[in-house]
C-alpha positions, -999 to 999 in steps of 0.1 A, spaced: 35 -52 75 57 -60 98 80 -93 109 103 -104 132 131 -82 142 161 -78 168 135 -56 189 108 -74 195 96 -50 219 81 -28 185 66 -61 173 47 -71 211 38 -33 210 23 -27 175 15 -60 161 13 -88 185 10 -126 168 -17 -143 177 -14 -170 208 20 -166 204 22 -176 167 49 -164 142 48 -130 132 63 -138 98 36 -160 89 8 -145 104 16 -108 89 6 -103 49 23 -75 32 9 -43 28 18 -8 18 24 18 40 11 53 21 -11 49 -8 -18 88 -24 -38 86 -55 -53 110 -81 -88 97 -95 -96 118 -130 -77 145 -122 -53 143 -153 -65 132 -190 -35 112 -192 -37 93 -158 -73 91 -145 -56 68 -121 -23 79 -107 -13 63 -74 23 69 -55 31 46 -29 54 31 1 62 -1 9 73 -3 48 86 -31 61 114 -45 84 144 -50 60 146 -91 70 115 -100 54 122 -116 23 103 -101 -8 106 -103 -48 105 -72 -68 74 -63 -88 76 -89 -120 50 -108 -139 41 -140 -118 54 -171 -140 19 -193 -127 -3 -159 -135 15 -139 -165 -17 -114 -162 -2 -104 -127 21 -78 -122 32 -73 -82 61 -73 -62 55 -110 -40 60 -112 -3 78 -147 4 64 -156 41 28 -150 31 27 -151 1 5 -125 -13 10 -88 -25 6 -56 -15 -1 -34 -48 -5 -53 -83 -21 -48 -114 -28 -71 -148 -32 -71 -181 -64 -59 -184 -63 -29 -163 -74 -43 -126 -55 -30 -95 -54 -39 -60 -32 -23 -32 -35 -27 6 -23 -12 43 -23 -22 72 -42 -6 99 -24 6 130 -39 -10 163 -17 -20 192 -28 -52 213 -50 -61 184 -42 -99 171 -23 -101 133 -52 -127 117 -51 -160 105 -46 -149 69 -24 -132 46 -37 -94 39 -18 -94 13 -41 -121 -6 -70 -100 -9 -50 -80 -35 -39 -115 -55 -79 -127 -51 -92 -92 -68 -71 -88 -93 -67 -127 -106 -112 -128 -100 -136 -115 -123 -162 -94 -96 -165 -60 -96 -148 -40 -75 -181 -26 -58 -190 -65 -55 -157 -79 -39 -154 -52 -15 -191 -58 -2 -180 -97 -4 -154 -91 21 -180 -88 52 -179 -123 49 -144 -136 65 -130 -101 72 -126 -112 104 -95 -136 95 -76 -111 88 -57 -82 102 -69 -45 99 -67 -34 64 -75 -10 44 -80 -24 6 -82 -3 -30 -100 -15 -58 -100 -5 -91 -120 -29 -120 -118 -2 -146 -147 12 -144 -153 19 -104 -126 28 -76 -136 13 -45 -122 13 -11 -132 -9 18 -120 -15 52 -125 -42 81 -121 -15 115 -151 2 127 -177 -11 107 -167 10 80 -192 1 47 -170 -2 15 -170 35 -6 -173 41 -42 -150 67 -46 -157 102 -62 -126 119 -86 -111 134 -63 -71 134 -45 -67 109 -15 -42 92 7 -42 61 28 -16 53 57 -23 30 88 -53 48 95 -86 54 80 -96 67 46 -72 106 44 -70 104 82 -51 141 87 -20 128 95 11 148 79 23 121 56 -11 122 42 -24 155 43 11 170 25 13 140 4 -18 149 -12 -9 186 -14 25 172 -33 6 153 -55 -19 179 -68 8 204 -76 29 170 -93 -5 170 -117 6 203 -133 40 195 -136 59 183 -170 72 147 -158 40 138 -133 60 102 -124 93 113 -117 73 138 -96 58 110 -79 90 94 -72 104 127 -58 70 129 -31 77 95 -18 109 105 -10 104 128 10 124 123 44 107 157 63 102 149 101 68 166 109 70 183 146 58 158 176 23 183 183 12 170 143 20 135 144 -15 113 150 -15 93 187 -20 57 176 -5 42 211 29 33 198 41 57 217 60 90 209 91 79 200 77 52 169 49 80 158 82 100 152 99 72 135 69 62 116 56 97 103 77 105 75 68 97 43 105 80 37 113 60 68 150 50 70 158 32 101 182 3 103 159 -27 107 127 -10 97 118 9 69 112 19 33 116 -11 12 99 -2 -21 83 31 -38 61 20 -68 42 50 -86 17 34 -112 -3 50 -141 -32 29 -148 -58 39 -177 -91 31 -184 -78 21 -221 -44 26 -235 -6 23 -221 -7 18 -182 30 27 -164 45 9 -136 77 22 -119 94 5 -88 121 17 -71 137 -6 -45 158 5 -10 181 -10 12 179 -1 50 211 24 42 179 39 22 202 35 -6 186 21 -38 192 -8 -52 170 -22 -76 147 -5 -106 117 -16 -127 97 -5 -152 68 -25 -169 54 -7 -201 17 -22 -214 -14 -14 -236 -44 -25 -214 -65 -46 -231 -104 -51 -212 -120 -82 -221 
């Protein structure tokens, strides 16, 4: 998600606040490219590599356990609130993007709660999903992933879209629907299928996410930011000096046994400078 910056001009033209309300409060966090492996590997039936964008001002905590929720583990945005990929204790995990669409209003509420409501709740993730229909409409374009450990659902509030139970398969998420073909996407998944057969599949993950290529101008998607932010929004890695990468997370979760969390923090030099690791046994109630 995005906040205020020295250019507004990127703010007014992607992500206008409503009635002239502040951006920082009305924007939740979300990520930015979610790919994900769904029982594709015995040892990681759920594999997901992912990017945090975000303008470098916003404030943000790296991924811990939440002191008034010890189940929680998520990074924590500090305008709104909320989270944009987390998992607990017993296995649940929530991550969320923002949908790309200029002139449309931010919502009234944090995206990023949706994440915190799913995975401190006891519903399915079939049943919150189809829940949503209710008061999707306070919130900004999103694109939510659910997993309760049994299901994997995804859900959206653009276009009518009906939430999905998805199939094992690979898939990627960026601002745009469900493994919309645009490059980050389409050769993040093709990075992440060959990772599968490689030796160390999470510092694989890492390296994907990393990934700085500039795809040429006649592959980049036409979302009506205009040419020059599709080109500063398409790779993978975006390093820009008030916008950008923040955070990489890639997260092993199981359906029983040792779940792996790895986050990997940058500065807007897209230096890094911070490192976590959170080791569990997920325990289902």
């Amino acid at each position: 998600m995005f906040a205020r910056s020295r250019k507004p001009v990127i703010i007014i033209k992607l992500y206008p606040a409503a009635n002239g309300a502040d951006e920082n409060n009305r924007c939740g966090p979300a990520m930015c490219l979610i790919l994900f492996a769904y029982r594709q590997h015995v040892d990681h039936p759920l594999l997901i590599a992912a990017n945090r964008d975000e303008y470098h001002q916003r404030p943000a905590q790296a991924a811990r356990f939440w002191p008034e929720s010890p189940q929680l583990l998520a990074g924590r945005d500090l305008l709104g609130g909320g989270t944009w990929l987390g998992v607990t204790r017993n296995g649940r995990f929530a991550a969320v993007t923002n949908f790309r669409e200029p002139g449309a209003t931010s919502g009234e509420r944090s995206r990023g709660e949706l994440c915190v409501r799913f995975l401190l709740g006891s519903a399915s993730a079939r049943q919150f999903a189809g829940d949503l229909s209710v008061d999707s409409g306070r919130y900004g374009g999103y694109n939510l992933l659910l997993w309760d450990g049994e299901q994997l659902c995804y859900a959206s509030n653009q276009n009518q879209q009906q939430p999905r139970v998805l199939e094992p398969g690979i898939y990627g998420i960026s601002n745009g629907f469900l493994d919309d073909a645009w490059p980050k996407v389409v050769a993040g998944k093709e990075a992440l299928e060959q990772a599968l057969a490689s030796p160390d599949i999470l510092a694989n993950c890492l390296t994907i996410l990393a990934s700085r290529e500039q795809p040429h101008d006649h592959h980049l998607p036409d979302t009506g930011v205009g040419l020059q932010f599709e080109r500063l929004l398409a790779p993978r890695f975006i390093l820009s000096k008030d916008y950008g990468t923040r955070v990489s997370t890639v997260l092993s979760v199981p359906v029983d046994g040792e779940l792996s969390f790895i986050e990997k923090s940058f500065a807007a030099t897209g230096a890094c400078c911070g490192r976590v690791r959170y080791d569990f046994c997920v325990r289902r109630s």
